[in-house]
ChimeraX commands (.cxc) that place a marker at each C-alpha (Angstrom):
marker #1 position 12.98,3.19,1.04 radius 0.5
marker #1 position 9.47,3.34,3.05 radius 0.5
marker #1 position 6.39,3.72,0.60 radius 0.5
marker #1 position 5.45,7.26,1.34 radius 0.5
marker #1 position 8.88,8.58,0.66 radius 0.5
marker #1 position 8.82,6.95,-2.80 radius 0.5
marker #1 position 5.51,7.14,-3.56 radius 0.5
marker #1 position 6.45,11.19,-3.02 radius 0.5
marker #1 position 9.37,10.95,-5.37 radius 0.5
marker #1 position 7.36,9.43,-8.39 radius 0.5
marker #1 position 4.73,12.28,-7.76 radius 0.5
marker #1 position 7.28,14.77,-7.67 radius 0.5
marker #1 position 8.84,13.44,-11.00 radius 0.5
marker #1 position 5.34,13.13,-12.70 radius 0.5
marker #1 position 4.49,16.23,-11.92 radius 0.5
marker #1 position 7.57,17.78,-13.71 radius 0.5
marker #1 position 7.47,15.45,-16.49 radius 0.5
marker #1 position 4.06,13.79,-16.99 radius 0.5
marker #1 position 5.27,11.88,-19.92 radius 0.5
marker #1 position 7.79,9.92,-17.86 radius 0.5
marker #1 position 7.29,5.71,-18.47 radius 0.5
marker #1 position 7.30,3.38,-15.84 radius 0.5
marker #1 position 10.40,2.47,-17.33 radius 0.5
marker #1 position 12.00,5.70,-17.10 radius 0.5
marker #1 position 10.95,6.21,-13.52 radius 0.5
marker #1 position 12.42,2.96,-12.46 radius 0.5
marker #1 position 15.75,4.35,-14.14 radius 0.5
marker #1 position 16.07,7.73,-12.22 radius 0.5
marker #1 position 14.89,6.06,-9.18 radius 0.5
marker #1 position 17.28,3.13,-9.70 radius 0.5
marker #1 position 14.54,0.65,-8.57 radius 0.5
marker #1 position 12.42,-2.22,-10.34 radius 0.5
marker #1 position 9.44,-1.49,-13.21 radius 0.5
marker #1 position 7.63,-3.53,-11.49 radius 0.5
marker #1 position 8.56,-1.88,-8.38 radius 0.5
marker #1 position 7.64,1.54,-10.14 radius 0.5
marker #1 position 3.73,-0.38,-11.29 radius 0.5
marker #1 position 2.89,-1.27,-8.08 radius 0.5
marker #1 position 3.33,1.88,-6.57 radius 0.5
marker #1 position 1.44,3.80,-9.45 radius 0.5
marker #1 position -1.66,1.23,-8.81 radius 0.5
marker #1 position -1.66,2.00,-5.45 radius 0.5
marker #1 position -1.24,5.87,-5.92 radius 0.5
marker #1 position -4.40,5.38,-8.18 radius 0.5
marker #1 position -6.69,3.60,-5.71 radius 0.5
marker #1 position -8.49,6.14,-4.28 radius 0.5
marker #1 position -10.31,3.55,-1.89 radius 0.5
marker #1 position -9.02,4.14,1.76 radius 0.5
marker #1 position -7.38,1.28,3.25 radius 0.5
marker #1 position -7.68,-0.51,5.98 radius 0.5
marker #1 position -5.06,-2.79,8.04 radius 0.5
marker #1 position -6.44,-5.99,10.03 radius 0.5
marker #1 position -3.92,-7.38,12.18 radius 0.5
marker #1 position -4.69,-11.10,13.69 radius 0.5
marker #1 position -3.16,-14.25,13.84 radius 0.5
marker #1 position -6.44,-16.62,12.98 radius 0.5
marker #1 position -6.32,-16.07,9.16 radius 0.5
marker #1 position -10.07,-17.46,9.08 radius 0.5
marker #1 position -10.68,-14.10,10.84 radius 0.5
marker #1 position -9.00,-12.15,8.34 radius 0.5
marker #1 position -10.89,-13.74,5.34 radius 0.5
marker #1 position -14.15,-13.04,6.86 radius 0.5
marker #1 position -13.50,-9.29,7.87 radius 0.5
marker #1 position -11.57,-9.04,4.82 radius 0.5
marker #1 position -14.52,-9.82,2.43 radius 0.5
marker #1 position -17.33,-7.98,4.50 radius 0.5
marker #1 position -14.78,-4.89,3.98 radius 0.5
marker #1 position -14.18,-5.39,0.27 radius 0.5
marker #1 position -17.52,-6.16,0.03 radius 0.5
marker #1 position -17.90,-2.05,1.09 radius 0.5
marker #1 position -15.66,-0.62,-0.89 radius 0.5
marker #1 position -12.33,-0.77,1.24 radius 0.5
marker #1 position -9.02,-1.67,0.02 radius 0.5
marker #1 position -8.35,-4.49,2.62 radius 0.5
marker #1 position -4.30,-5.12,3.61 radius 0.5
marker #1 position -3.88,-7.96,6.19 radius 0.5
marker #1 position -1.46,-8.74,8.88 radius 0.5
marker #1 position -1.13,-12.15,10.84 radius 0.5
marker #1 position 0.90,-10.71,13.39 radius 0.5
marker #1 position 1.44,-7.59,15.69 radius 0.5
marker #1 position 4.74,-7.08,15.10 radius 0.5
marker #1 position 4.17,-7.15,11.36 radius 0.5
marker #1 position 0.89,-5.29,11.42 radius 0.5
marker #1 position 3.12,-1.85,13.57 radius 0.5
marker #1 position 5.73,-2.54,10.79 radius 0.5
marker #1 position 3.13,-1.80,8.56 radius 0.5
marker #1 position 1.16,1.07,10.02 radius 0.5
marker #1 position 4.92,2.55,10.27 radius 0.5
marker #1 position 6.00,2.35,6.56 radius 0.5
marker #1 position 2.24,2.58,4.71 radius 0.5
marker #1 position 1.24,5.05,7.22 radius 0.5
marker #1 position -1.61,3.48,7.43 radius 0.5
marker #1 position -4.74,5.69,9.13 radius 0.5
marker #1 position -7.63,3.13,10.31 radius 0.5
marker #1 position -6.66,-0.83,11.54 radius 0.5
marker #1 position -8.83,-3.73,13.03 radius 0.5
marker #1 position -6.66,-5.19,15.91 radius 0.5
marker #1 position -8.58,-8.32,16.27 radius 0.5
marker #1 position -7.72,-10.91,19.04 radius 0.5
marker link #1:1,2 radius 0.2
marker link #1:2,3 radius 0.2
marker link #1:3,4 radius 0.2
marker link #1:4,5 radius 0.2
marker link #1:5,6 radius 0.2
marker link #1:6,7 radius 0.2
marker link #1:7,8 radius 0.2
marker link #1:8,9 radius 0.2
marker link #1:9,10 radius 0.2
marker link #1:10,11 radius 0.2
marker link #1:11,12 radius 0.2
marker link #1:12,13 radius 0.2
marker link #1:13,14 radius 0.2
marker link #1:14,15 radius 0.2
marker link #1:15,16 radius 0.2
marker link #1:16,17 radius 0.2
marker link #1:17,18 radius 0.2
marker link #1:18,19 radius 0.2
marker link #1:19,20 radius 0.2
marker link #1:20,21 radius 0.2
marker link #1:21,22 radius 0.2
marker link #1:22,23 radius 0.2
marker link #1:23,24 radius 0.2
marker link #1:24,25 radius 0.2
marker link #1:25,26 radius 0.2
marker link #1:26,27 radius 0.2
marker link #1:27,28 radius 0.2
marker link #1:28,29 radius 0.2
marker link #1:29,30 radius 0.2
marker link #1:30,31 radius 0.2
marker link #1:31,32 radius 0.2
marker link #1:32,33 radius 0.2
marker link #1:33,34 radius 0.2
marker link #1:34,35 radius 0.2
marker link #1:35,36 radius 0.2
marker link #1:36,37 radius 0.2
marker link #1:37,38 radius 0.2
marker link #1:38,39 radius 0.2
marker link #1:39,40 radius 0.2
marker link #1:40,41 radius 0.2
marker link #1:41,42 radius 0.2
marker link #1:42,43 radius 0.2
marker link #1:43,44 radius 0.2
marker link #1:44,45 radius 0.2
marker link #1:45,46 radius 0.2
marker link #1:46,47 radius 0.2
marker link #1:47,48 radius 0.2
marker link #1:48,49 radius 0.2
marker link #1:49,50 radius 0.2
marker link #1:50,51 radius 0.2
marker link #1:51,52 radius 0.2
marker link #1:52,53 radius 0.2
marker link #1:53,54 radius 0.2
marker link #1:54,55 radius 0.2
marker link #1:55,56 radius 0.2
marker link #1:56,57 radius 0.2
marker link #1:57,58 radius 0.2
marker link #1:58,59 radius 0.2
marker link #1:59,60 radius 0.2
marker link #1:60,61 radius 0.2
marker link #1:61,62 radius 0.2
marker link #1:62,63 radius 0.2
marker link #1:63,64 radius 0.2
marker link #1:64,65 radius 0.2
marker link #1:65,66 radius 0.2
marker link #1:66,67 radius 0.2
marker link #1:67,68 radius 0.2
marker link #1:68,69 radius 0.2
marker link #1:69,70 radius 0.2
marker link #1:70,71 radius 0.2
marker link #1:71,72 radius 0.2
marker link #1:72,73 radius 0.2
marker link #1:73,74 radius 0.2
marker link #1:74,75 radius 0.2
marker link #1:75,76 radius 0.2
marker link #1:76,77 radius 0.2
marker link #1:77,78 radius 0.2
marker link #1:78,79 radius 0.2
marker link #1:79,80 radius 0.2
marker link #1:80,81 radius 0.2
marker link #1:81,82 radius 0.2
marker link #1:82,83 radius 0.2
marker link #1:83,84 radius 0.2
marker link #1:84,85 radius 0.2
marker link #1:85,86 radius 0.2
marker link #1:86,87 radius 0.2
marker link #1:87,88 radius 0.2
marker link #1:88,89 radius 0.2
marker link #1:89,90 radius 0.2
marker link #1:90,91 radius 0.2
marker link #1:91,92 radius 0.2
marker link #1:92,93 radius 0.2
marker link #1:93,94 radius 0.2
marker link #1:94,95 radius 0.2
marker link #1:95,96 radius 0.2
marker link #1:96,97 radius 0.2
marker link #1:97,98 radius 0.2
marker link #1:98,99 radius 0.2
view
C-alpha cells in the first residue's frame, strides 16, 4: 500500500478514536507495529522533505548534511529509477536531481 494512502488511513482512524495504540492500529490495518511507528514519526515531522537523487553517494552526503544542517528532512536516492519510484509513492514535492 503506497505511504499516502496509509498514512490517510491511520489519520482517519485517529481521528475517530484518538486513544487507538500502535498496536491496535497495526491490528485493524493488518500490517506491522513497527510498520504502524514509522509512519506515525513521519506523520509527526513537520520538516518538509526533500529527495536527492544521484548515483555518487559522496554527493549525497555532502548535500545531505548542508540540508539537515537547515532544517530539512533529507531522503536520498542513488538512482533515477529509484528516486521517480519515490517521488511516486512519498509524493514527494521538492528533489535535487544531481548528475
Amino acid at each position: 500500500m503506497p505511504e499516502k494512502e496509509l498514512d490517510d488511513k491511520i489519520l482517519s482512524l485517529l481521528e475517530k478514536n484518538p486513544a487507538l495504540s500502535a498496536v491496535e492500529l497495526a491490528d485493524v490495518l493488518k500490517i506491522s507495529e513497527e510498520t504502524v511507528q514509522t509512519r506515525l514519526e513521519e506523520l509527526g515531522d513537520s520538516r518538509q522533505t526533500i529527495l536527492i537523487i544521484d548515483d555518487k553517494p559522496d554527493a549525497i552526503i555532502a548535500a545531505k548534511r548542508a540540508l539537515q544542517a537547515e532544517g530539512y528532512n533529507v531522503v536520498e536516492a542513488y538512482n533515477g529509477k529509484t528516486g521517480l519510484e519515490d517521488i511516486e509513492e512519498k509524493h514527494q514535492t521538492l528533489f535535487f536531481w544531481m548528475s
